[in-house]
PDB file of N, CA, C and O in Angstrom, chain B, residues numbered from 101:
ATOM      1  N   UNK B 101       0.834  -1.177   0.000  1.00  0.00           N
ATOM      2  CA  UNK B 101       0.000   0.000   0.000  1.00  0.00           C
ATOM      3  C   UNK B 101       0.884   1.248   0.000  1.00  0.00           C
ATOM      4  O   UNK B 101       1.797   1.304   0.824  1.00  0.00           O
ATOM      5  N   UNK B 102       0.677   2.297  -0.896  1.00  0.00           N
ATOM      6  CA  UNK B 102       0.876   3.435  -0.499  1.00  0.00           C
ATOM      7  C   UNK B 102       0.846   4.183   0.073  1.00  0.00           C
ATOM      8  O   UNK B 102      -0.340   4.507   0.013  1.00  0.00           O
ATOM      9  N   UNK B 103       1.418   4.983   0.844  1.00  0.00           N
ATOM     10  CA  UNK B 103       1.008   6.190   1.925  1.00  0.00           C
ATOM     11  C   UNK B 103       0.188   6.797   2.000  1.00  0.00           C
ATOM     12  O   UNK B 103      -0.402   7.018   3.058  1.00  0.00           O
ATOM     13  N   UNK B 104      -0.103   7.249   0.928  1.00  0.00           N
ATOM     14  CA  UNK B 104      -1.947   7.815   0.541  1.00  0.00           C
ATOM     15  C   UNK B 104      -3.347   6.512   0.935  1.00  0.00           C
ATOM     16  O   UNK B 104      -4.254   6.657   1.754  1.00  0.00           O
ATOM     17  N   UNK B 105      -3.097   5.361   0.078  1.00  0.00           N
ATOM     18  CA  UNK B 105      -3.750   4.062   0.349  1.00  0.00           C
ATOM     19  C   UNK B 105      -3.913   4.050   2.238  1.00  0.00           C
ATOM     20  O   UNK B 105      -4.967   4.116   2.870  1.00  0.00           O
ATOM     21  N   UNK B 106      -2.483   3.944   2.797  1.00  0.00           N
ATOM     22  CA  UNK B 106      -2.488   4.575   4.149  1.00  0.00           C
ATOM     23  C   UNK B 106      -3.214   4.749   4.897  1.00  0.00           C
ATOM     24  O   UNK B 106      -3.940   4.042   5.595  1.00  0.00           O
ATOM     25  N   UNK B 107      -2.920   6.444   4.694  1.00  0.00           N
ATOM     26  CA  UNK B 107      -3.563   7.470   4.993  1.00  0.00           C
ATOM     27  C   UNK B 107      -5.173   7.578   4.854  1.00  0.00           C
ATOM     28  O   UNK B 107      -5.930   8.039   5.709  1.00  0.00           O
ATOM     29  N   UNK B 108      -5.500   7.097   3.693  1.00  0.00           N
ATOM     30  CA  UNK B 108      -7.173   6.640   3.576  1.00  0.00           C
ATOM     31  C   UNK B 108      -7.544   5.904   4.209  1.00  0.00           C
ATOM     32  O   UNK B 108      -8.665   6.164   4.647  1.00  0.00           O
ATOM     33  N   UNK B 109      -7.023   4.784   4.599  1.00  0.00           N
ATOM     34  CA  UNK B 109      -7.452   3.476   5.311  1.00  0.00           C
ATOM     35  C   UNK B 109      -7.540   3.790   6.788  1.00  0.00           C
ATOM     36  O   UNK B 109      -8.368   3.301   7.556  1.00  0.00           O
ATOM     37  N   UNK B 110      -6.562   4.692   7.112  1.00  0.00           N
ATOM     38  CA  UNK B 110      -6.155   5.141   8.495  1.00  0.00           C
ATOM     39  C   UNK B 110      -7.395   5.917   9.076  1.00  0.00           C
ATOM     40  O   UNK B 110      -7.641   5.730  10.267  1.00  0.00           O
ATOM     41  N   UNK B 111      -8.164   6.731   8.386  1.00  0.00           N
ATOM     42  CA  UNK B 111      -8.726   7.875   8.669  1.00  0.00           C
ATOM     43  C   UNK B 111     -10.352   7.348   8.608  1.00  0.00           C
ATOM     44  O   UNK B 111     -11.067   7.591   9.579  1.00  0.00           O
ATOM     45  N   UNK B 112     -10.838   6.708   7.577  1.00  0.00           N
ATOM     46  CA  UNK B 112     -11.783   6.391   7.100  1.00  0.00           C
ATOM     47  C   UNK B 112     -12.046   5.088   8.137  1.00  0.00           C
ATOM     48  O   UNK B 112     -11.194   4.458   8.764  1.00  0.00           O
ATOM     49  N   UNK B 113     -13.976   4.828   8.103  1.00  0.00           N
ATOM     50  CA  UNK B 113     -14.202   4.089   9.303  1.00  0.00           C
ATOM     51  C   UNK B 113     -14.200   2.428   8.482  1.00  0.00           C
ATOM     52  O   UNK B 113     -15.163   2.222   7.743  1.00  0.00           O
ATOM     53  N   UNK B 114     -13.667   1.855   8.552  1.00  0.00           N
ATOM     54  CA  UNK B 114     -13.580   0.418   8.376  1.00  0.00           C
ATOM     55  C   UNK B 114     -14.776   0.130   7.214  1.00  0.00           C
ATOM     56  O   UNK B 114     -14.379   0.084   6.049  1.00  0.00           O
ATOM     57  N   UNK B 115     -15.792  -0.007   7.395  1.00  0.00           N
ATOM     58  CA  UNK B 115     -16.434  -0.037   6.307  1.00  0.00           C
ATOM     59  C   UNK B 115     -16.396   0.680   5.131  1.00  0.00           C
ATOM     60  O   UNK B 115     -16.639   0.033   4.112  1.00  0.00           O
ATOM     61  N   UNK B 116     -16.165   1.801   5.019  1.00  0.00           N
ATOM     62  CA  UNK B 116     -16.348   3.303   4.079  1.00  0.00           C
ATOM     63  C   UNK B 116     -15.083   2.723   3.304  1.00  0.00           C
ATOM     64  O   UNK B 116     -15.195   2.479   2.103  1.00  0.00           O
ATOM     65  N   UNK B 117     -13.451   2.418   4.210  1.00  0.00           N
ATOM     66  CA  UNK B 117     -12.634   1.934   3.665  1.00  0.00           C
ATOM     67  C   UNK B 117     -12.646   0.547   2.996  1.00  0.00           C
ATOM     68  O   UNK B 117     -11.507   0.191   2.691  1.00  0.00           O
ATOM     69  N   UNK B 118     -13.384  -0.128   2.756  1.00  0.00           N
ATOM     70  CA  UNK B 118     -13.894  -1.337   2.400  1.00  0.00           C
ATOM     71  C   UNK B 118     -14.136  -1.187   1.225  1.00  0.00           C
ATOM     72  O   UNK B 118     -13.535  -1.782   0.331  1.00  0.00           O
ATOM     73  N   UNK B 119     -15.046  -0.374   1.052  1.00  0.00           N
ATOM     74  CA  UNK B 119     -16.235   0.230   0.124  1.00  0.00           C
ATOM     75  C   UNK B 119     -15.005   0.898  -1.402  1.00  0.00           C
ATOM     76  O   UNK B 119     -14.998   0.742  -2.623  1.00  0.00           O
ATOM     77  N   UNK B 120     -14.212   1.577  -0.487  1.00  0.00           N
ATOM     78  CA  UNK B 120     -12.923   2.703  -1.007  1.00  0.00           C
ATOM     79  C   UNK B 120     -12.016   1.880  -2.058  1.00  0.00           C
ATOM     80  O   UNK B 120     -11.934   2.170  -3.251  1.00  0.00           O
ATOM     81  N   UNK B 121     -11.314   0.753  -1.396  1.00  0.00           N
ATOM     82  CA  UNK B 121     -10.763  -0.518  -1.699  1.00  0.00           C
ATOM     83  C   UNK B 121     -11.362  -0.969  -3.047  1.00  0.00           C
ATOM     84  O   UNK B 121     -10.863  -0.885  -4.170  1.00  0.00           O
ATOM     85  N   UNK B 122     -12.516  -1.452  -2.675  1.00  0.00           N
ATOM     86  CA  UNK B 122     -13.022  -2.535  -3.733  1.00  0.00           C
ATOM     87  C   UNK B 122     -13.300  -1.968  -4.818  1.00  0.00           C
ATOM     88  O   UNK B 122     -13.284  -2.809  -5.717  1.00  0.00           O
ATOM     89  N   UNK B 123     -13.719  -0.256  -5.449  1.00  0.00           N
ATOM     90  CA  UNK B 123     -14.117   0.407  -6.050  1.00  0.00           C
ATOM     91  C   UNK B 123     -12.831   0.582  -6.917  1.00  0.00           C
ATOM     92  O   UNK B 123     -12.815   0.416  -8.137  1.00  0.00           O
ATOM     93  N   UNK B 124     -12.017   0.850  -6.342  1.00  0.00           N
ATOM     94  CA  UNK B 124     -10.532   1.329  -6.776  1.00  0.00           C
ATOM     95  C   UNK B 124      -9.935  -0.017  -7.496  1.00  0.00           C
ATOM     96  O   UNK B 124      -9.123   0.026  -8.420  1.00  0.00           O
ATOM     97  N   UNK B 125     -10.504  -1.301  -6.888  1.00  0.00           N
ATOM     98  CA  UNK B 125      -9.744  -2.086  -7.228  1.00  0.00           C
ATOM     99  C   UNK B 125     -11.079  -2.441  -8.859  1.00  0.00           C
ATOM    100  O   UNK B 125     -10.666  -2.897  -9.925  1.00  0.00           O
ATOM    101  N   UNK B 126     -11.870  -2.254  -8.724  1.00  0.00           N
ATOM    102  CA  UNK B 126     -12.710  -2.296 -10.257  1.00  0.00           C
ATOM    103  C   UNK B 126     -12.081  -1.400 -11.354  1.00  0.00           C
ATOM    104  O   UNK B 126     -12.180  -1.669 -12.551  1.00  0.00           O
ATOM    105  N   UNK B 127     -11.500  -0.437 -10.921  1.00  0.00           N
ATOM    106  CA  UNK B 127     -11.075   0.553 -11.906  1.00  0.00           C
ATOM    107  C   UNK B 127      -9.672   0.077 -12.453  1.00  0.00           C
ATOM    108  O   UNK B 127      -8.716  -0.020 -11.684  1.00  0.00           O
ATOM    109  N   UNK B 128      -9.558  -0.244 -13.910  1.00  0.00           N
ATOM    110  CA  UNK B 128      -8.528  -0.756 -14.599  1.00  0.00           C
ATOM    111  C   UNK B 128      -8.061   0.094 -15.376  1.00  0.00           C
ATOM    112  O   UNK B 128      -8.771   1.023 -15.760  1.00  0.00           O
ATOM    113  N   UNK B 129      -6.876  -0.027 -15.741  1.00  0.00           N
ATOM    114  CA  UNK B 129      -5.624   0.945 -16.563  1.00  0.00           C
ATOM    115  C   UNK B 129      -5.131  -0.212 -17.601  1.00  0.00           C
ATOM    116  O   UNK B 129      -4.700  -1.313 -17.260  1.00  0.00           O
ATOM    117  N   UNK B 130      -5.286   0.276 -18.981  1.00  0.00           N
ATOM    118  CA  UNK B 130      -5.259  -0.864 -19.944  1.00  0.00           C
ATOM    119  C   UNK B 130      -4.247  -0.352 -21.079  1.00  0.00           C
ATOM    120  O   UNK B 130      -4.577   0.693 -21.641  1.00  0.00           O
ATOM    121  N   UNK B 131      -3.055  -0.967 -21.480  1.00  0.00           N
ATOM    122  CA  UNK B 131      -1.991  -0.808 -21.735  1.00  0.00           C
ATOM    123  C   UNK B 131      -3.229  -0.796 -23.385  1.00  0.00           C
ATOM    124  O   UNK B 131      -4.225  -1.519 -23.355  1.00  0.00           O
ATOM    125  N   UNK B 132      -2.945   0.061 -24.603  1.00  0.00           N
ATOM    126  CA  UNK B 132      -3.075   0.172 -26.067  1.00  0.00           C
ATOM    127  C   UNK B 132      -2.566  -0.872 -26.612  1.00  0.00           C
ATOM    128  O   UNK B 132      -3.044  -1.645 -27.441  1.00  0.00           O
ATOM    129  N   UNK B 133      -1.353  -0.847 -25.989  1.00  0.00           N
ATOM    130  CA  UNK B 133      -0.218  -1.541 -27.214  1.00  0.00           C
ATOM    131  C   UNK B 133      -0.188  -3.217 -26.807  1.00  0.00           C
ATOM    132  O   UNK B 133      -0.386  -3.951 -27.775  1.00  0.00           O
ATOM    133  N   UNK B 134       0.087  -4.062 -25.190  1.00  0.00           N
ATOM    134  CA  UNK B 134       0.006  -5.073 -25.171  1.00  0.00           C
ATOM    135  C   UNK B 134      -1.680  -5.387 -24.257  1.00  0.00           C
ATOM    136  O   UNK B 134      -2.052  -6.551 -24.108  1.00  0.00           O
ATOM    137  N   UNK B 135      -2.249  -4.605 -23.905  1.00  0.00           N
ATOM    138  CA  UNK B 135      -3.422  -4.924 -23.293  1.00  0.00           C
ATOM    139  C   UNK B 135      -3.164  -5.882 -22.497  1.00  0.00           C
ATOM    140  O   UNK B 135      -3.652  -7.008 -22.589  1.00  0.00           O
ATOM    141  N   UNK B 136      -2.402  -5.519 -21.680  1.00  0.00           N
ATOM    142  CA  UNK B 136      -1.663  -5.459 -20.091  1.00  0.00           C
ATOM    143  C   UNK B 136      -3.071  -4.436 -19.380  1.00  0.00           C
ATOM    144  O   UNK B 136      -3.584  -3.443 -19.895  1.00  0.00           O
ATOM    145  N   UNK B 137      -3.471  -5.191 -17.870  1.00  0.00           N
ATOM    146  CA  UNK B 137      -4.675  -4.211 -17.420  1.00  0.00           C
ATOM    147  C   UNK B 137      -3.870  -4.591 -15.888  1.00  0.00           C
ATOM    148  O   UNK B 137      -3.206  -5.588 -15.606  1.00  0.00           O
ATOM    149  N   UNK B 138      -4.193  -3.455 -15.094  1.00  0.00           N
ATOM    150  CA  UNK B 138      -3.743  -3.448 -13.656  1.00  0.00           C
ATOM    151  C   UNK B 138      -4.899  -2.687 -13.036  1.00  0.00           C
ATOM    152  O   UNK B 138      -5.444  -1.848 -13.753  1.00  0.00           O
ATOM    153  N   UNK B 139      -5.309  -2.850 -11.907  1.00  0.00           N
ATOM    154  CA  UNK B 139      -6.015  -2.095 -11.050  1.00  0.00           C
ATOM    155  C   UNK B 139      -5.695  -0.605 -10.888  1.00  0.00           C
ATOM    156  O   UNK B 139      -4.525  -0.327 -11.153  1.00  0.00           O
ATOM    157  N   UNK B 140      -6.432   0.353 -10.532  1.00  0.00           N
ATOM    158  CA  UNK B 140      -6.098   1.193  -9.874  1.00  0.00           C
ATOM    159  C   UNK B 140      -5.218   1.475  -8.384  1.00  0.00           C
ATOM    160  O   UNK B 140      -4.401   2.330  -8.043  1.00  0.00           O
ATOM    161  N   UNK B 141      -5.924   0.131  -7.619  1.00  0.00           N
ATOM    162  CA  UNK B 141      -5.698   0.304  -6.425  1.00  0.00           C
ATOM    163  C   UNK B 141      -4.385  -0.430  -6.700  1.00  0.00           C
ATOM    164  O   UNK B 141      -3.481   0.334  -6.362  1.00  0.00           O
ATOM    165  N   UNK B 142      -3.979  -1.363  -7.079  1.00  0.00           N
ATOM    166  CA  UNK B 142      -2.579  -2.073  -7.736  1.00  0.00           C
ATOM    167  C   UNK B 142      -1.225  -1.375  -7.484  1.00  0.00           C
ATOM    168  O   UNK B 142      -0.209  -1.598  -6.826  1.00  0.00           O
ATOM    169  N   UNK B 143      -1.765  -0.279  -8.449  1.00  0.00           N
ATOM    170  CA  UNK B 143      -0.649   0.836  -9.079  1.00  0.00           C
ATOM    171  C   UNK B 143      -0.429   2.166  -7.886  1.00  0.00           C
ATOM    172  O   UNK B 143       0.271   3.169  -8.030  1.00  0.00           O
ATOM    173  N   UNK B 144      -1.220   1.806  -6.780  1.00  0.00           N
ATOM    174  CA  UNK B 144      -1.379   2.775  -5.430  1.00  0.00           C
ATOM    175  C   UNK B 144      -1.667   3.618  -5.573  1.00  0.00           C
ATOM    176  O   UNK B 144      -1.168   4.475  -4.844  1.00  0.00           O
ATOM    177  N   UNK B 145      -2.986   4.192  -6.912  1.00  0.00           N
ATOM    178  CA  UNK B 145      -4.106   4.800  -6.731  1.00  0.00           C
ATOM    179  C   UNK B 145      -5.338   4.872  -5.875  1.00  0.00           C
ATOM    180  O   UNK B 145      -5.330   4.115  -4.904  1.00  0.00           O
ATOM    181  N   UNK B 146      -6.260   5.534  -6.019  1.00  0.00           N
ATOM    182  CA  UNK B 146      -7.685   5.220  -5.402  1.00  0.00           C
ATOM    183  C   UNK B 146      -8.633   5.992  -6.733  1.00  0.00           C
ATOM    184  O   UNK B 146      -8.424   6.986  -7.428  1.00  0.00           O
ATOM    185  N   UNK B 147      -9.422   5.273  -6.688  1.00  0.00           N
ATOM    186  CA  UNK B 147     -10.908   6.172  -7.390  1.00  0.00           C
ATOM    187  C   UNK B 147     -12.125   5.662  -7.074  1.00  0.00           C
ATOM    188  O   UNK B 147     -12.518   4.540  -7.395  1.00  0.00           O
ATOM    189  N   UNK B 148     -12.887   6.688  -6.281  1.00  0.00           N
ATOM    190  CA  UNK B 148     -14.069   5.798  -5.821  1.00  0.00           C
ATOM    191  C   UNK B 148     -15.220   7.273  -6.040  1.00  0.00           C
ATOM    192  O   UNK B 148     -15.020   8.488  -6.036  1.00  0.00           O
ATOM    193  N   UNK B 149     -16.371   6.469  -6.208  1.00  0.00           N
ATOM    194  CA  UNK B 149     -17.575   7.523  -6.685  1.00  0.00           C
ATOM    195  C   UNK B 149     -16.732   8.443  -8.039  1.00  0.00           C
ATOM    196  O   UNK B 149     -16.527   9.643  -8.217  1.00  0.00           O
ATOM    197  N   UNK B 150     -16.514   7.642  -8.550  1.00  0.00           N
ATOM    198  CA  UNK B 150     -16.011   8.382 -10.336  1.00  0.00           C
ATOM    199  C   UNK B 150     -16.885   7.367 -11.352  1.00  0.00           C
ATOM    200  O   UNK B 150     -17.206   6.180 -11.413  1.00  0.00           O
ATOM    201  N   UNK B 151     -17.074   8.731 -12.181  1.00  0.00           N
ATOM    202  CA  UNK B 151     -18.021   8.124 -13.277  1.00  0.00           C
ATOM    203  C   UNK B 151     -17.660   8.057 -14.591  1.00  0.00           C
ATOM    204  O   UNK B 151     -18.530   7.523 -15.280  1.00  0.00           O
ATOM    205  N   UNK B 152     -16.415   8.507 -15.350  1.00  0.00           N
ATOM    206  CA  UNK B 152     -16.237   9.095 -16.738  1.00  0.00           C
ATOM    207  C   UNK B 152     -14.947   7.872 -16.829  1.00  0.00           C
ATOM    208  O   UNK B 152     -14.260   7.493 -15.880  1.00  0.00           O
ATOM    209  N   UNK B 153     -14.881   7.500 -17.965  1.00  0.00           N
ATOM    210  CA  UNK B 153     -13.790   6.702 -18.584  1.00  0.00           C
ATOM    211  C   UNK B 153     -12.948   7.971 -19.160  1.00  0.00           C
ATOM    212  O   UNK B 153     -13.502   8.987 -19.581  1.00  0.00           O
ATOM    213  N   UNK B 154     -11.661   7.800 -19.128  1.00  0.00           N
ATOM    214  CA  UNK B 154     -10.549   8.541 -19.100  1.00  0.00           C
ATOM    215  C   UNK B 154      -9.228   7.605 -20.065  1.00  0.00           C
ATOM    216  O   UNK B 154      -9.055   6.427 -20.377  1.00  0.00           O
ATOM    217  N   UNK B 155      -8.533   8.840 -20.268  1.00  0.00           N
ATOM    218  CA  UNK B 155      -6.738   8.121 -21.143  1.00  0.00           C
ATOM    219  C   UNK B 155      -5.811   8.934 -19.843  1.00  0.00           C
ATOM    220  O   UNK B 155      -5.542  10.133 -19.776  1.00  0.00           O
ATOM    221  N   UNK B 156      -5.607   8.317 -19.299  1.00  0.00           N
ATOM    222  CA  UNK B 156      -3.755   8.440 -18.501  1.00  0.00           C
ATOM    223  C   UNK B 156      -3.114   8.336 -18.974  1.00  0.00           C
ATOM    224  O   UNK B 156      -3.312   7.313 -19.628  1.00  0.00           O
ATOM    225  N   UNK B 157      -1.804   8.945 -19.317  1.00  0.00           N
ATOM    226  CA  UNK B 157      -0.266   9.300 -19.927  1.00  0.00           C
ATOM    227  C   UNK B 157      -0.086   8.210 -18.641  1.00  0.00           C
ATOM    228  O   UNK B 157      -0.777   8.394 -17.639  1.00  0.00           O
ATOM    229  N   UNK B 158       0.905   7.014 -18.697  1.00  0.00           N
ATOM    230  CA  UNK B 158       0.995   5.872 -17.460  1.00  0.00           C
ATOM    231  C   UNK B 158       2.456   5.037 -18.179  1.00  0.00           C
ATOM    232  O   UNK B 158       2.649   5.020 -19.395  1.00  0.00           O
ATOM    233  N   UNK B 159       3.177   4.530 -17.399  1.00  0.00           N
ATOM    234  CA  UNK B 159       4.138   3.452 -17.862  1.00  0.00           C
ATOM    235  C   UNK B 159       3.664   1.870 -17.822  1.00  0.00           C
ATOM    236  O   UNK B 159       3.191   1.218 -16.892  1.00  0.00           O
ATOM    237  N   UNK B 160       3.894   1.591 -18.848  1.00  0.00           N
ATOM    238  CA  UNK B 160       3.433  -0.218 -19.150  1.00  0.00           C
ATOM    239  C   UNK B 160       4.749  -0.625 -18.618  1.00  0.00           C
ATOM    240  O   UNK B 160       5.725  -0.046 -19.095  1.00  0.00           O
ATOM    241  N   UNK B 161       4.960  -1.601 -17.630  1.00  0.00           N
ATOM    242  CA  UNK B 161       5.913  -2.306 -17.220  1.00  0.00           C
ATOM    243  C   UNK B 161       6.551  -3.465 -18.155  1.00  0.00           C
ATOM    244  O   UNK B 161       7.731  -3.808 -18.097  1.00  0.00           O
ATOM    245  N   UNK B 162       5.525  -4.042 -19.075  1.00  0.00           N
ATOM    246  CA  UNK B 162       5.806  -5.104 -19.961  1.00  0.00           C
ATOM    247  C   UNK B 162       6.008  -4.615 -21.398  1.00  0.00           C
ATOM    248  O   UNK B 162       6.725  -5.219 -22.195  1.00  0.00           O
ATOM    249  N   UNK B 163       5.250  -3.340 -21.729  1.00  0.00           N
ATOM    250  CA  UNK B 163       6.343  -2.705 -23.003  1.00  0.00           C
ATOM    251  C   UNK B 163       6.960  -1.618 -22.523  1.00  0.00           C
ATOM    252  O   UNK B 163       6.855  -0.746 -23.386  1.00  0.00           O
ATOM    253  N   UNK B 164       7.648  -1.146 -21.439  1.00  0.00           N
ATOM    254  CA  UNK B 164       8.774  -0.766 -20.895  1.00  0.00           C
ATOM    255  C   UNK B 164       8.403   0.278 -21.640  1.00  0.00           C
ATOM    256  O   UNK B 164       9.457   0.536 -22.222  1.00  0.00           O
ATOM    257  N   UNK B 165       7.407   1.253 -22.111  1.00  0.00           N
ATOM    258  CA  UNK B 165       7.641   2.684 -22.184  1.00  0.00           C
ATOM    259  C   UNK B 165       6.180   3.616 -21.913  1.00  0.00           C
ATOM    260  O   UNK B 165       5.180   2.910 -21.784  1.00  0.00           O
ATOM    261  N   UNK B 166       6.024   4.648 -21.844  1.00  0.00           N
ATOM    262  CA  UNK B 166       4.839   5.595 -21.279  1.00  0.00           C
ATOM    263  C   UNK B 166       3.865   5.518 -22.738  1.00  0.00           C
ATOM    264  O   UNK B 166       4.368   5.391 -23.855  1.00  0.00           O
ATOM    265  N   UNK B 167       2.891   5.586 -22.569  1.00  0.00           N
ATOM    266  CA  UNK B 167       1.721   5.266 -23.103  1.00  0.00           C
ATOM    267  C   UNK B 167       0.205   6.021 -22.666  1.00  0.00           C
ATOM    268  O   UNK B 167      -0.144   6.216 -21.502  1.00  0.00           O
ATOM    269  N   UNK B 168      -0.233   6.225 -23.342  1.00  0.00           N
ATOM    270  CA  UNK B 168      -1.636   6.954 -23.287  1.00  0.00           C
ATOM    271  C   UNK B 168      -2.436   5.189 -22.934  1.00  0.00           C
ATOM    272  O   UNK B 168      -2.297   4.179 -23.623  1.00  0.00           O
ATOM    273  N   UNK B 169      -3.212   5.343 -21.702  1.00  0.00           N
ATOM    274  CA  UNK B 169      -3.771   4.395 -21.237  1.00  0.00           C
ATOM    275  C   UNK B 169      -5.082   4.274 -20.886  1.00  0.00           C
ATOM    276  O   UNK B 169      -5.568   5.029 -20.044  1.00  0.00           O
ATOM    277  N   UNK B 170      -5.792   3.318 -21.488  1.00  0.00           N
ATOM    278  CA  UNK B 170      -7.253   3.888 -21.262  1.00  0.00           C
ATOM    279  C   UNK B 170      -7.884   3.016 -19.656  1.00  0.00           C
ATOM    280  O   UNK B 170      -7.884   1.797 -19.485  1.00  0.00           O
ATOM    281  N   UNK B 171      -8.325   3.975 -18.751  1.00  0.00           N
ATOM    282  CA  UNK B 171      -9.181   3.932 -17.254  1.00  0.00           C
ATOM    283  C   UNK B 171     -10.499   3.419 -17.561  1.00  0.00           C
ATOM    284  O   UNK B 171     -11.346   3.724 -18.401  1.00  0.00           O
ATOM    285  N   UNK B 172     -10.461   2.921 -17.031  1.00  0.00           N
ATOM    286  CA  UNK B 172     -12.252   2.453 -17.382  1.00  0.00           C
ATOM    287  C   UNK B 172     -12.675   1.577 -16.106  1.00  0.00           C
ATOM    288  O   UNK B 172     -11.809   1.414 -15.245  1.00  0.00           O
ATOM    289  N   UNK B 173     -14.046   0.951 -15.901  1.00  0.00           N
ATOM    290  CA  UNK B 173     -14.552   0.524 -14.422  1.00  0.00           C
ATOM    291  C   UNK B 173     -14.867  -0.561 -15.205  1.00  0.00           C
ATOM    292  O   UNK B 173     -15.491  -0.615 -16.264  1.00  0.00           O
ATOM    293  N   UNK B 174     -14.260  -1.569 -14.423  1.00  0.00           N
ATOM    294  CA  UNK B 174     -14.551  -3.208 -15.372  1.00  0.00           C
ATOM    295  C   UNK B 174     -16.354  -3.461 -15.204  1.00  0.00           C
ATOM    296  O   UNK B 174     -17.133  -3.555 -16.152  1.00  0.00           O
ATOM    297  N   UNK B 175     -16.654  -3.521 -13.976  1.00  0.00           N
ATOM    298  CA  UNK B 175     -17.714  -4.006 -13.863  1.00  0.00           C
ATOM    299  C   UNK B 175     -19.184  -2.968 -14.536  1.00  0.00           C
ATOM    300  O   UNK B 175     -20.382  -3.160 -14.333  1.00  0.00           O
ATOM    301  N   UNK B 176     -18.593  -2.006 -15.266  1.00  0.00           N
ATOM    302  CA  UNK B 176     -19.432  -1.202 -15.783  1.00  0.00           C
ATOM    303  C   UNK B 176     -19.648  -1.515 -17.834  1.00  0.00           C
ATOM    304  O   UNK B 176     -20.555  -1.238 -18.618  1.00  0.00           O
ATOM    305  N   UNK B 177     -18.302  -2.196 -17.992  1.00  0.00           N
ATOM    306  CA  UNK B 177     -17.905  -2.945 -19.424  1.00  0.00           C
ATOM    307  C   UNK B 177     -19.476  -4.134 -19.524  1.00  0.00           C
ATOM    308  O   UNK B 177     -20.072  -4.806 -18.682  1.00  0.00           O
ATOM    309  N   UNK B 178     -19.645  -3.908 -20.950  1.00  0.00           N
ATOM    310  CA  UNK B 178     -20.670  -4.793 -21.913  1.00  0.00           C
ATOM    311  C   UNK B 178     -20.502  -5.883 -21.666  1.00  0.00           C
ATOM    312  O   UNK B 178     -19.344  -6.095 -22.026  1.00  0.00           O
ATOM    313  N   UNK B 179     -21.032  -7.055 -21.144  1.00  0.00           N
ATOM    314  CA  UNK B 179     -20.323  -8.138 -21.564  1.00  0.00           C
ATOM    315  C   UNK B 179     -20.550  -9.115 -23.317  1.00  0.00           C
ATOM    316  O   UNK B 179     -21.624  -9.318 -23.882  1.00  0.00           O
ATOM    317  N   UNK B 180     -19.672  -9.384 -23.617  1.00  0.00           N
ATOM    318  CA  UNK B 180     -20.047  -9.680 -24.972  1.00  0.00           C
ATOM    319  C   UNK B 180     -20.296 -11.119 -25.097  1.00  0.00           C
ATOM    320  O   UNK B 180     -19.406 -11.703 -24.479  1.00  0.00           O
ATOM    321  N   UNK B 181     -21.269 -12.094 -25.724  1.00  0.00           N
ATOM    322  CA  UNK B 181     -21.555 -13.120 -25.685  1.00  0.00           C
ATOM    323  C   UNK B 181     -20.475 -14.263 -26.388  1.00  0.00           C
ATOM    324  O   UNK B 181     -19.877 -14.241 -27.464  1.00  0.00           O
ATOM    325  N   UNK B 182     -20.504 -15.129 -25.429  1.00  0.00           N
ATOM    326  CA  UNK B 182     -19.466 -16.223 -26.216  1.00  0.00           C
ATOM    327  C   UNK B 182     -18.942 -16.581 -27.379  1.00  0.00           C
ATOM    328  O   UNK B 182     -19.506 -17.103 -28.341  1.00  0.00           O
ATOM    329  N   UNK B 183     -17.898 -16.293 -27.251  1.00  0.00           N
ATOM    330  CA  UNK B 183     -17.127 -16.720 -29.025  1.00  0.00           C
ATOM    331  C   UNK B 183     -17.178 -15.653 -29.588  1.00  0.00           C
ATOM    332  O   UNK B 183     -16.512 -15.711 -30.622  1.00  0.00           O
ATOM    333  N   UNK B 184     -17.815 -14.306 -29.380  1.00  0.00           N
ATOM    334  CA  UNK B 184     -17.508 -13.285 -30.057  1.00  0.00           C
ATOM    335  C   UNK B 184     -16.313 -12.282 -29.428  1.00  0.00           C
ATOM    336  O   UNK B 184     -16.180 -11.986 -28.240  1.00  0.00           O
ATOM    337  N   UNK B 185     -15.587 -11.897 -30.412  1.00  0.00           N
ATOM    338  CA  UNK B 185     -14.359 -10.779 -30.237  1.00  0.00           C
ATOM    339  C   UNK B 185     -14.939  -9.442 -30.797  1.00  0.00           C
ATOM    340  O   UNK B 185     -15.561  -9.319 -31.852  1.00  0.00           O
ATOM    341  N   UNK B 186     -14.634  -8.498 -29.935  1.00  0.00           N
ATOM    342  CA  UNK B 186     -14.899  -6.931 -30.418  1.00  0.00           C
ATOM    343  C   UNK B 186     -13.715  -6.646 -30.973  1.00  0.00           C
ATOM    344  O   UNK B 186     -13.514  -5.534 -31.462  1.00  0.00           O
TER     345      UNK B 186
END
């Protein structure tokens, strides 16, 4: 955890931080180039009560350079029916 991660956890009442956690950990950062995805909370962010899909300027660890990265909330994604690829 991060110091911020921390600092949230520290302050916030056990549940609320629960709530904080699991939200953060829905929110994914998705590499363009190898579609490499990491959590928010992973990368020792937080985002909780956010609504807008976003591009982060972010470093991909597995293609080793900075990248425009698209944020998005998994559990808010389409699901697409079997055997089909978008």
């Amino acid at each position: 955890m991060t110091f911020l991660q921390k600092m949230v956890m520290a302050v916030l009442p056990r549940k609320l931080a629960g709530k904080v956690e699991a939200e953060s950990r829905d929110w994914m950062l998705q590499c363009p180039a190898c579609e490499r995805e990491m959590s928010i909370w992973d990368i020792g962010g937080i985002r909780y009560k956010a609504t807008n899909k976003v591009k982060l300027m972010s470093w991909c660890s597995r293609c080793g350079k900075y990248k425009w990265q698209r944020l998005y909330r998994k559990s808010a994604e389409p699901k697409s029916p079997p055997g089909i690829r978008e």
